[in-house]
N, CA, C and O of each residue as an XYZ file, in Angstrom:
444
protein
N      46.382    -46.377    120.765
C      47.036    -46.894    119.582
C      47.711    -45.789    118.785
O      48.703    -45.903    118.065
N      47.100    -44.856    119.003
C      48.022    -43.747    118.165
C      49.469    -42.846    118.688
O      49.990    -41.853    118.180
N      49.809    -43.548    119.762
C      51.318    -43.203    120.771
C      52.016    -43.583    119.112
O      52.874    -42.702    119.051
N      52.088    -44.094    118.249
C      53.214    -44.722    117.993
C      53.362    -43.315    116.125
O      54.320    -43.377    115.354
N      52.498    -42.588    115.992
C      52.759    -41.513    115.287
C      53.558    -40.119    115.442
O      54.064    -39.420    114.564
N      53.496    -39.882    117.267
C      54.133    -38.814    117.500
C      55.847    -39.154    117.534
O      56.677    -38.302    117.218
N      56.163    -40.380    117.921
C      57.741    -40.386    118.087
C      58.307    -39.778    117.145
O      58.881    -38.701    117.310
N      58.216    -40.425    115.951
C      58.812    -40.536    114.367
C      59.306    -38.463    114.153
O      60.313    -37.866    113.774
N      57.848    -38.020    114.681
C      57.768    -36.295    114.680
C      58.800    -35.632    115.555
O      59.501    -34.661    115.272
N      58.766    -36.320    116.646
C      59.554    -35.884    118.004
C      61.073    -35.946    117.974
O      61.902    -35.227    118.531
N      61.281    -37.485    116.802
C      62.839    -37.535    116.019
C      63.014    -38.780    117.324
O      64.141    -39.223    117.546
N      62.067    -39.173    117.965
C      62.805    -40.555    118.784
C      62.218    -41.982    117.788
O      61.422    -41.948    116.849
N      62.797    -42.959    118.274
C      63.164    -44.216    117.810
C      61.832    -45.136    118.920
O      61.858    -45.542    120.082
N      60.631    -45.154    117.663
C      59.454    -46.100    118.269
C      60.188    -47.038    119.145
O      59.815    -46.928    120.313
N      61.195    -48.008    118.947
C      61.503    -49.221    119.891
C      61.745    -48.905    120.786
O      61.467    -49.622    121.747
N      62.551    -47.369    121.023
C      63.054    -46.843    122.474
C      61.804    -46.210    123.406
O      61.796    -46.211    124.637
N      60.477    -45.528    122.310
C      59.389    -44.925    123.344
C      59.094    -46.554    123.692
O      59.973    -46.901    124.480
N      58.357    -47.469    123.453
C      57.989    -48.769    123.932
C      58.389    -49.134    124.677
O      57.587    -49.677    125.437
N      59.577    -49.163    125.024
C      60.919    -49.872    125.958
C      60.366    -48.711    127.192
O      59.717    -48.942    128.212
N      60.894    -47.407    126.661
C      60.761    -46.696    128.124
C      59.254    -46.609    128.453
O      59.192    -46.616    129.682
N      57.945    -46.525    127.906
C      56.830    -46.526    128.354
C      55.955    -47.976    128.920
O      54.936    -48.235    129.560
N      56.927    -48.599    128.321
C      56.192    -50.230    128.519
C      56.535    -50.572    130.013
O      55.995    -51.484    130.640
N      57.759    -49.498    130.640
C      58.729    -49.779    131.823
C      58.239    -48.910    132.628
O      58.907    -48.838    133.659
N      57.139    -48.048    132.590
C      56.531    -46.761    133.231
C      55.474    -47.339    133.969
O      55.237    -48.530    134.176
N      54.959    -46.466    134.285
C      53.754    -46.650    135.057
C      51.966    -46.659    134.123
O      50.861    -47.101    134.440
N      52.558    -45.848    132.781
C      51.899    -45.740    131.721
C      51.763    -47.242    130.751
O      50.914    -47.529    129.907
N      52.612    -47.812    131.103
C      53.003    -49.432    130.101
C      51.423    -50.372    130.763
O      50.768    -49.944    131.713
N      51.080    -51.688    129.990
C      50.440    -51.919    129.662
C      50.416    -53.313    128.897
O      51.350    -53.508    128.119
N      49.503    -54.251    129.024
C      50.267    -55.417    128.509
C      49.892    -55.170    126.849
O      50.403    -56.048    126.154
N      49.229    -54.314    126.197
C      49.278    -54.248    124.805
C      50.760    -53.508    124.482
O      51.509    -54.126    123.724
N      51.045    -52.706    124.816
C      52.329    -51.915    124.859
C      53.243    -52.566    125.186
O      54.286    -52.368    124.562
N      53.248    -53.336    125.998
C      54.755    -54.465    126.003
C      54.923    -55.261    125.153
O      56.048    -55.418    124.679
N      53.495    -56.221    124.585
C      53.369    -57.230    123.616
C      53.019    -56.886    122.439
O      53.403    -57.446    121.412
N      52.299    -55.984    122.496
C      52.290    -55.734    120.677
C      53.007    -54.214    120.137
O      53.171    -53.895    118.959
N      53.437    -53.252    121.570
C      54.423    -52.375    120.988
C      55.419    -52.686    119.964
O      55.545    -52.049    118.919
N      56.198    -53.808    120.354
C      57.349    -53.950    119.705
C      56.572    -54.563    118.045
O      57.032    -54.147    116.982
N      55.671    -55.326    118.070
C      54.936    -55.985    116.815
C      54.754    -54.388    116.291
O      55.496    -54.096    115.353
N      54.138    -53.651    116.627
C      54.089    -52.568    115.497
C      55.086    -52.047    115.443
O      54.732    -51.178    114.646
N      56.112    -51.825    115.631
C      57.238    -51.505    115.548
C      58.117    -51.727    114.233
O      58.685    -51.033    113.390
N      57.911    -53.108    114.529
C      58.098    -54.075    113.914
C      57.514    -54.235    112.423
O      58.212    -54.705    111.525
N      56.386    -53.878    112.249
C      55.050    -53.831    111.222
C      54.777    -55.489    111.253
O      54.691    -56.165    110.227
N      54.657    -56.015    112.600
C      54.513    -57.534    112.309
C      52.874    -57.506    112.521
O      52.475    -56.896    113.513
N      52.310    -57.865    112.020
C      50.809    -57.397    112.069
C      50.259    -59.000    112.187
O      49.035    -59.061    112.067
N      50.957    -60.371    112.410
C      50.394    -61.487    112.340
C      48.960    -61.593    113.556
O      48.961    -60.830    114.521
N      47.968    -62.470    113.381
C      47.175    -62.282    114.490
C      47.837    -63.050    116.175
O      48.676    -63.875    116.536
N      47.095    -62.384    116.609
C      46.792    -63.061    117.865
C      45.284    -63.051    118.297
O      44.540    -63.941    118.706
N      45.120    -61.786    118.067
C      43.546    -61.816    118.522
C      42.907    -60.692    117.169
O      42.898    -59.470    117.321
N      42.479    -61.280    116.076
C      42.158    -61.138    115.013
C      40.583    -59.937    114.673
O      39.485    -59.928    115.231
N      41.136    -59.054    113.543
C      40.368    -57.979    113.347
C      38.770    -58.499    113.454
O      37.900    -58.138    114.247
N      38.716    -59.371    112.481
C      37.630    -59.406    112.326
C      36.612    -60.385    113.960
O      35.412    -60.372    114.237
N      37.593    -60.969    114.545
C      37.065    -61.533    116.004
C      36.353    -60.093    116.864
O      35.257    -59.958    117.407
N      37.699    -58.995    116.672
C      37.216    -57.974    117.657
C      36.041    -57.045    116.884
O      35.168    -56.505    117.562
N      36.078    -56.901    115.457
C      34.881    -56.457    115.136
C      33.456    -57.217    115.034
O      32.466    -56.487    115.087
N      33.299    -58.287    114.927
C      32.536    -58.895    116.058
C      31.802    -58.795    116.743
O      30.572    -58.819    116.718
N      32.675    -58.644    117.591
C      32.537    -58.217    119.305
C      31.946    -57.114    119.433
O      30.932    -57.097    120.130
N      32.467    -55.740    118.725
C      31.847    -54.841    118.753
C      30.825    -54.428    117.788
O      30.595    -53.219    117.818
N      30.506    -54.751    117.387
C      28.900    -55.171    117.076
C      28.239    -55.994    117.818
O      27.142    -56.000    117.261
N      28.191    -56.460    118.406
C      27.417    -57.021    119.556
C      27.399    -55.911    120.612
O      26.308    -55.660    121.123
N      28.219    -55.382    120.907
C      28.250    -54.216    121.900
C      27.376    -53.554    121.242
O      26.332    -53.226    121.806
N      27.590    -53.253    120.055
C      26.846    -52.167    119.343
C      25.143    -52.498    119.403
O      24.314    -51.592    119.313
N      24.851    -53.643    119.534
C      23.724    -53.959    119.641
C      23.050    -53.650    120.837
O      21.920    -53.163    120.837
N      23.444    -53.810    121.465
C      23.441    -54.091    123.078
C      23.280    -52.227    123.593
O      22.481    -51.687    124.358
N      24.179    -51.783    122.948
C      23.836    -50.323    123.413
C      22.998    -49.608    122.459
O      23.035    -48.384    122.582
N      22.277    -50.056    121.569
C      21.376    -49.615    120.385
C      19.946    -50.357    121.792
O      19.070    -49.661    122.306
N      20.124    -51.534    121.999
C      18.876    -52.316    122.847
C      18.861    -50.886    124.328
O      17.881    -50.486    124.956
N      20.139    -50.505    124.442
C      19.498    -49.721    125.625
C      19.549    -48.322    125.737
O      19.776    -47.589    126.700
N      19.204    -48.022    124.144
C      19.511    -46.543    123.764
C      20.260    -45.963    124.766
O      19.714    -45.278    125.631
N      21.588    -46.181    124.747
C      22.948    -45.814    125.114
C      23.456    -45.070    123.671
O      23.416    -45.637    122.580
N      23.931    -43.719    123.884
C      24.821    -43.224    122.879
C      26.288    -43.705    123.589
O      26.521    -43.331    124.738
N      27.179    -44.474    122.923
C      28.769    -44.490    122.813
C      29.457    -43.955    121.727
O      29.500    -44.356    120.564
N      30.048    -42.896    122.316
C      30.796    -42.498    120.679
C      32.029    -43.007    120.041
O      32.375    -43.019    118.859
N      32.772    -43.545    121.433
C      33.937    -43.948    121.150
C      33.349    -45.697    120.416
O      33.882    -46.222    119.438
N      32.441    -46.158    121.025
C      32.322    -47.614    120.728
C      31.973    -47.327    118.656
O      32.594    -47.986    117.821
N      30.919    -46.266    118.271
C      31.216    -46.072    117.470
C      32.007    -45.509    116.040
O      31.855    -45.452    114.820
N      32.951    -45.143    117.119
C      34.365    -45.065    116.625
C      34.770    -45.840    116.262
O      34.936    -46.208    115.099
N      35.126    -46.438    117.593
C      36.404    -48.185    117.484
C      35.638    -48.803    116.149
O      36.304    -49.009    115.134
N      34.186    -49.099    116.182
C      33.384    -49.996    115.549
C      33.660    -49.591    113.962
O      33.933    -50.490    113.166
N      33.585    -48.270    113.549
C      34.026    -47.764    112.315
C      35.276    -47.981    111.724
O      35.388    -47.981    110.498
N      36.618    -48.243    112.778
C      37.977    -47.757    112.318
C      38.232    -49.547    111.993
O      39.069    -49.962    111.191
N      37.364    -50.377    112.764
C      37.306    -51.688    112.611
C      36.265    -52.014    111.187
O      36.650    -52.449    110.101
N      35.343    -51.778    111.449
C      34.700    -51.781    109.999
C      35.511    -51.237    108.591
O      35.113    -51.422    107.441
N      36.613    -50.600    108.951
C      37.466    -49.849    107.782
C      38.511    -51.084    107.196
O      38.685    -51.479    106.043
N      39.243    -51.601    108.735
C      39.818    -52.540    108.579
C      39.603    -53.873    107.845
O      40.388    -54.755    107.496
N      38.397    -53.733    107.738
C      37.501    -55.248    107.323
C      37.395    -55.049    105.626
O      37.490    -56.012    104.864
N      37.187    -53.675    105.168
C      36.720    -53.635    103.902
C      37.933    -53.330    103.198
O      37.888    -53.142    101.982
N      39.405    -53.238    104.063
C      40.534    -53.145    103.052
C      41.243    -54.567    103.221
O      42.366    -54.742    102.748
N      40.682    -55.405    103.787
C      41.711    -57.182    103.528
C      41.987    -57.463    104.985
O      42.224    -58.624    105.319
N      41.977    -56.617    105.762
C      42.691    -56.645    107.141
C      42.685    -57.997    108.112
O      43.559    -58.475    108.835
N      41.164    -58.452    107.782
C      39.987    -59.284    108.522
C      40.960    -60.043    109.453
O      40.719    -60.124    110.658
N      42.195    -60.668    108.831
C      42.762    -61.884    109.308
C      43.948    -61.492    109.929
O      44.706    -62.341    110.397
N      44.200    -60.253    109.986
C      45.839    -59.431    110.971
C      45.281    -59.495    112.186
O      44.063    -59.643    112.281
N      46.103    -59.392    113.321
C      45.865    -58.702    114.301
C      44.991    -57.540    114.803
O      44.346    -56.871    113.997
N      44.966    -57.328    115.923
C      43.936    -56.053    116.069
C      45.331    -55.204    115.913
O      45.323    -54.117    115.336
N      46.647    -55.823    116.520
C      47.506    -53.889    116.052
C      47.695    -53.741    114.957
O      48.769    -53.179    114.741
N      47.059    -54.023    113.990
C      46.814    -53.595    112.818
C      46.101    -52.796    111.973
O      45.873    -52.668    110.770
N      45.704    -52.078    113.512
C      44.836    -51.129    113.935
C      45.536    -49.763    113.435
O      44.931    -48.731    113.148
N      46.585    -49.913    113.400
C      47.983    -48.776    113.239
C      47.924    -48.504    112.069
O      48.641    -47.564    111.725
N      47.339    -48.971    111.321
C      47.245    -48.792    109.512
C      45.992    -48.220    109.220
O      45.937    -47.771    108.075
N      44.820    -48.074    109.987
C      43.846    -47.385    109.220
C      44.423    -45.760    110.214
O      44.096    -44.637    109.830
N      45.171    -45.971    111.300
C      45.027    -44.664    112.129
C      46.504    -43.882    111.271
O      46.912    -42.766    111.593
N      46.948    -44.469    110.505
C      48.444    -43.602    110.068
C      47.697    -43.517    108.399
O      48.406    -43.138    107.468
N      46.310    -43.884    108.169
C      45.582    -43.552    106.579
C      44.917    -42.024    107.070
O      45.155    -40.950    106.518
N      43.928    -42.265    108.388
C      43.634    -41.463    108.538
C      44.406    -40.020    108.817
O      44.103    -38.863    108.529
N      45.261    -40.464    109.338
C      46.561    -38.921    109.997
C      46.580    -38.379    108.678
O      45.863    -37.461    108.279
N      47.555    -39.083    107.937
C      47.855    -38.818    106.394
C      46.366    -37.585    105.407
O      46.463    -36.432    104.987
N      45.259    -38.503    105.393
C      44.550    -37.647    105.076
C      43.941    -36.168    105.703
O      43.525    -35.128    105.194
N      44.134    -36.687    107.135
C      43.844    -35.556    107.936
C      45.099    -34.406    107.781
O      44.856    -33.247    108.117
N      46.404    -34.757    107.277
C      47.539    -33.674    106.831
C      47.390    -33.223    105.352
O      47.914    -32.219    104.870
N      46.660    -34.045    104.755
C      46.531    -33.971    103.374
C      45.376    -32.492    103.210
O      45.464    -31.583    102.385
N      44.283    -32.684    104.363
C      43.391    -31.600    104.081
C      43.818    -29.966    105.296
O      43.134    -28.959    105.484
N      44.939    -30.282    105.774
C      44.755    -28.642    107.063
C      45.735    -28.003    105.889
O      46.124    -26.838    105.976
């Protein structure tokens, strides 16, 4: 999800990386279908924040039941839990693109 911060830096045009990566070998059916939605900033759902956070809490359970460390699951699970406590609940999951361009921001705010 975070492909879509470096273009803007690089001086290319998000719709054109999507187009050519969605057409690669790297493309992907989130990258074909919801590339252009963030692009776009169309953030309507399809498959909704708060459905996939959810979900991962149940994972989260599930690997707490089999003392499994995941770091990334408690990642995703956090950046989704972030999403939930600023209104998000009812966007899309690529709406995912808004807590990761809060975080960049602060992460430039402190180097």
């Amino acid at each position: 999800t975070e492909w879509f911060l470096t273009p803007p830096r690089a001086g290319l045009r998000l719709d054109a990386v999507v187009d050519a990566i969605g057409a690669g070998a790297a493309g992907s059916w989130a990258m074909t279908n919801l590339g252009p939605r963030v692009v776009r900033r169309d953030f309507a759902p399809g498959f909704m924040i708060e459905h996939m956070a959810k979900d991962l809490g149940i994972a989260m359970q599930e690997a707490e039941r089999m003392q499994l460390k995941l770091p990334g699951l408690v990642l995703a699970q956090r950046l989704y839990d972030s999403m939930l406590l600023h209104g998000h609940g009812r966007d899309g999951t690529q709406a995912l693109t808004l807590a990761l361009e809060d975080t960049a921001r602060f992460m430039e705010g402190r180097a």
